[in-house]
C-alpha positions in Angstrom: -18.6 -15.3 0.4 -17.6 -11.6 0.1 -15.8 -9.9 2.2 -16.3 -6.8 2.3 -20.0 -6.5 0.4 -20.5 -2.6 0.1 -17.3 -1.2 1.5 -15.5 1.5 -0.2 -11.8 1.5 -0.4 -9.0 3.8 -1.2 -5.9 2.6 -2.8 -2.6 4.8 -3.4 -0.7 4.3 -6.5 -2.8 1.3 -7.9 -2.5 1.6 -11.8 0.0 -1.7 -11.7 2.0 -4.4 -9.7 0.9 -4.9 -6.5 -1.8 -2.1 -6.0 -3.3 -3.3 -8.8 -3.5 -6.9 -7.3 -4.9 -5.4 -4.4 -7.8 -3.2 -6.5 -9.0 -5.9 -7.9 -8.9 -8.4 -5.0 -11.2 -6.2 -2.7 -13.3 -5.7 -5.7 -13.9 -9.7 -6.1 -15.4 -9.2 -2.5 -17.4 -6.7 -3.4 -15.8 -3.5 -2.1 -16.5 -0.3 -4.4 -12.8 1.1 -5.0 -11.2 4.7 -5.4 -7.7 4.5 -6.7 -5.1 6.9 -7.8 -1.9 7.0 -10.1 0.9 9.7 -10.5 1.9 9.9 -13.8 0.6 10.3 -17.2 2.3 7.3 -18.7 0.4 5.0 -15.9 -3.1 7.0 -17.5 -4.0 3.9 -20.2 -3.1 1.1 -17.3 -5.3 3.3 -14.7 -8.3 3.4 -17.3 -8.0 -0.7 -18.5 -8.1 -1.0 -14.5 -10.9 0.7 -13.7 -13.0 -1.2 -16.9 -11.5 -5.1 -14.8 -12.7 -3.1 -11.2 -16.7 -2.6 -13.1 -16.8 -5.4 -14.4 -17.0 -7.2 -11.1 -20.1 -5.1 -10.3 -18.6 -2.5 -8.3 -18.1 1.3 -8.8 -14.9 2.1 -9.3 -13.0 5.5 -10.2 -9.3 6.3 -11.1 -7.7 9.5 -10.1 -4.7 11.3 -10.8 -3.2 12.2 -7.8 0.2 12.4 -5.9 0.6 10.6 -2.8 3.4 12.7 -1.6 1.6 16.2 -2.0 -1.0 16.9 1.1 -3.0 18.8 -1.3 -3.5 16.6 -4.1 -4.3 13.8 -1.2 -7.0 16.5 0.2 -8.6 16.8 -3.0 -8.5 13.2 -3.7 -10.2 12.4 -0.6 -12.8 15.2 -0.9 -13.4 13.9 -4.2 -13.9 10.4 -3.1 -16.3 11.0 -0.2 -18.2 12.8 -2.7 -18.7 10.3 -5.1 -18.8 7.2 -3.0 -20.1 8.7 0.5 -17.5 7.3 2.9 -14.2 5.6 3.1 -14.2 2.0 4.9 -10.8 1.0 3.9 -7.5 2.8 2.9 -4.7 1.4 1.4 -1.2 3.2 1.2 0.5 1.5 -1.0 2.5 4.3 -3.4 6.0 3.8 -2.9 9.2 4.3 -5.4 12.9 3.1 -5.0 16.0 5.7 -5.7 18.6 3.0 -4.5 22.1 4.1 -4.3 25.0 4.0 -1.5 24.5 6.6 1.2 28.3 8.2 -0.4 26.8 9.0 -3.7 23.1 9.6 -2.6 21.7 13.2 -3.4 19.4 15.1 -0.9 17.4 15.0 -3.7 17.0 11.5 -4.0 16.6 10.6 0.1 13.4 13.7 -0.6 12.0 12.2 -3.6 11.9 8.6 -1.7 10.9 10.0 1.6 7.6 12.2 0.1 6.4 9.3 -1.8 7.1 6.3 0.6 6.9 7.9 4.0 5.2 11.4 3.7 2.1 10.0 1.5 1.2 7.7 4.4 0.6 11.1 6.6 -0.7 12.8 3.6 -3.6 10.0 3.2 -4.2 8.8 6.8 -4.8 12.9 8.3 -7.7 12.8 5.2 -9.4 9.4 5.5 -9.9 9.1 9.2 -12.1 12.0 9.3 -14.6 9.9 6.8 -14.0 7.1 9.1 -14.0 8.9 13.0 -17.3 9.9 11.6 -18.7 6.0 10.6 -16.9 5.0 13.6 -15.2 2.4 12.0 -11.9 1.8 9.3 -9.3 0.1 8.9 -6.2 1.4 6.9 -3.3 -0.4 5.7 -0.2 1.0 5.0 2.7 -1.2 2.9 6.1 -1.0 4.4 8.6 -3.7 3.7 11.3 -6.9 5.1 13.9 -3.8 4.1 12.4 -1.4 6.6 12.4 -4.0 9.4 16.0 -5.4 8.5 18.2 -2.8 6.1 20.1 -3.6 3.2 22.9 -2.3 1.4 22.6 1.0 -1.0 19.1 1.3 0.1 19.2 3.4 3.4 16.7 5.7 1.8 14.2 3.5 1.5 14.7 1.2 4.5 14.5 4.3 6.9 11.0 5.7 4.9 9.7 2.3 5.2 11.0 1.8 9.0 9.3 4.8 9.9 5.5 3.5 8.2 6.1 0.7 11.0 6.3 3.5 13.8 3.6 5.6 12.4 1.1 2.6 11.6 1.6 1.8 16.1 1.2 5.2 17.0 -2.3 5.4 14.5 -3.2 2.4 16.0 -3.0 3.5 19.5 -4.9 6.7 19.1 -7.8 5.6 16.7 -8.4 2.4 18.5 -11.1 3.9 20.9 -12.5 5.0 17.3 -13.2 1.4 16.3 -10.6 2.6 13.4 -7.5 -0.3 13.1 -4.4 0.5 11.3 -1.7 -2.0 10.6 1.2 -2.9 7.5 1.9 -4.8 5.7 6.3 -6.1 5.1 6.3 -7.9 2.1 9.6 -9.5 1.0 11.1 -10.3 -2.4 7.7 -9.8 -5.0 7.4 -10.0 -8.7 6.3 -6.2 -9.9 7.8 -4.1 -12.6 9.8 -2.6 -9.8 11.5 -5.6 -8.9 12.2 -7.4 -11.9 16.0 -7.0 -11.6 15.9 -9.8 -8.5 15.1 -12.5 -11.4 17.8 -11.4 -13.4 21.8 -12.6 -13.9 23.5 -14.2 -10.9 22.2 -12.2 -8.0 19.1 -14.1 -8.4 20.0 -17.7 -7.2 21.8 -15.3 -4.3 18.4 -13.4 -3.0 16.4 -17.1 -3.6 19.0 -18.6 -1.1 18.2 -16.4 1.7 14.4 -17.2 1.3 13.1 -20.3 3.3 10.2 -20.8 0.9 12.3 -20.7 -2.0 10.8 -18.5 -4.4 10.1 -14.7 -4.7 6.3 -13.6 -3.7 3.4 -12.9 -6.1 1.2 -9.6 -6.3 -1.6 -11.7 -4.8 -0.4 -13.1 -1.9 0.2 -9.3 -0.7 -3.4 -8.5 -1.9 -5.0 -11.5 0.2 -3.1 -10.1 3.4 -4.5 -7.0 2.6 -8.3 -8.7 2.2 -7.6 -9.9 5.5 -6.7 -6.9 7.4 -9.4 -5.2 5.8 -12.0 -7.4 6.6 -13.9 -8.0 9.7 -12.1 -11.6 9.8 -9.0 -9.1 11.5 -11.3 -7.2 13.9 -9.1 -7.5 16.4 -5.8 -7.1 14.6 -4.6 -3.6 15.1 -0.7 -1.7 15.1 0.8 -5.4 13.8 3.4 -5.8 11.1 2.1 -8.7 9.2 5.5 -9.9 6.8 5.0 -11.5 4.0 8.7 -12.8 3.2 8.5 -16.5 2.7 10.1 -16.9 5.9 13.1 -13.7 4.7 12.4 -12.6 8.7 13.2 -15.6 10.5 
């Protein structure tokens, strides 16, 4: 059974790792999907992506847009209701990393992390829910993270943009609920990307795999099925939750 037969869906930075998983799963339940990706070197991934997303019989469309710039995200959106005629689901998945220690980070760096993580979240949600205020219906996602619910070390910058997704994604939920629109996030733990692939490597590894019950890091997938869920009518009643997907990193 699909899904989400006929839905369209929005997903930020989606041109590889865990965007990309979750492209592709609402696709394989039938939802038509609008994605974006920043930079020119993600430009060949974007296309091959969008080919996989038609192939599963759905429209599908890459554009190049940045997340943390209101205007790009305006445009986007326009662009999207345009050429799909609404917006069901939104995903906010762009995010980057500039970890350092709070002594040697640069204003710079705390600016680049918090546009991208925290601002784009703003950026998208202020442009989708008019699509969906209008359907009287949506639900959007927003990907935050265990860090942002528990700190670590030399990652301040990040744990404070993805804390404050948590706080935003309540307060959306609590003013769009009379709108039928749910908003909720997603925390996942330690996952396999590109952006992670240092927690597999040298002797730190078998340290991070200690503190996680299940005993492994997470796959791409298992983030993208959470995100089926919360998208689809099988979470009609789950708004302004934090749903972690750790392997137990919480507890």
């Amino acid at each position: 059974m699909k899904l989400l037969e006929g839905k369209v869906s929005v997903v930020t930075g989606a041109a590889r790792g865990i965007g990309a998983a979750i492209a592709l799963k609402l696709a394989e339940h039938g939802s038509h999907v609008a994605f974006s990706y920043v930079s020119d070197s993600s430009a060949e991934k974007a296309a091959a992506l969008e080919s996989q997303l038609k192939a599963l019989g759905v429209n599908a469309k890459a554009y190049k847009s940045n997340a943390g710039v209101f205007e790009d995200c305006e445009s986007f959106i326009n662009d999207v209701t345009k050429e799909f005629g609404t917006i069901d689901v939104c995903v906010n998945n762009a995010g980057i990393s500039k970890d350092n220690l709070l002594l040697r980070m640069s204003a710079e760096q705390w600016d680049d992390v918090m546009d991208i993580n925290l601002k784009s979240v703003f950026n998208m949600t202020k442009q989708v829910i008019r699509p969906m205020m209008k359907a009287k219906k949506g639900s959007i996602i927003n990907m935050s993270s265990i860090i942002g619910i528990r700190g670590n070390a030399g990652q301040s910058s990040y744990a404070a943009s993805k804390a404050g997704i948590i706080g935003f994604t309540k307060s959306v939920a609590l003013e769009l609920g009379s709108r039928n629109i749910r908003c909720n996030a997603i925390a996942p733990g330690f996952v396999e990307t590109d952006m992670t692939h240092y927690l597999k490597e040298g002797e730190g590894a078998s340290e991070f795999l200690k503190k996680i019950p299940l005993g492994r890091f997470g796959r791409a997938e298992e983030i993208a099925d959470t995100t089926l869920f919360l998208a689809s009518d099988m979470a009609s009643y789950v708004t302004g939750q934090v749903l972690s997907v750790c392997g137990g990193l919480n507890i």
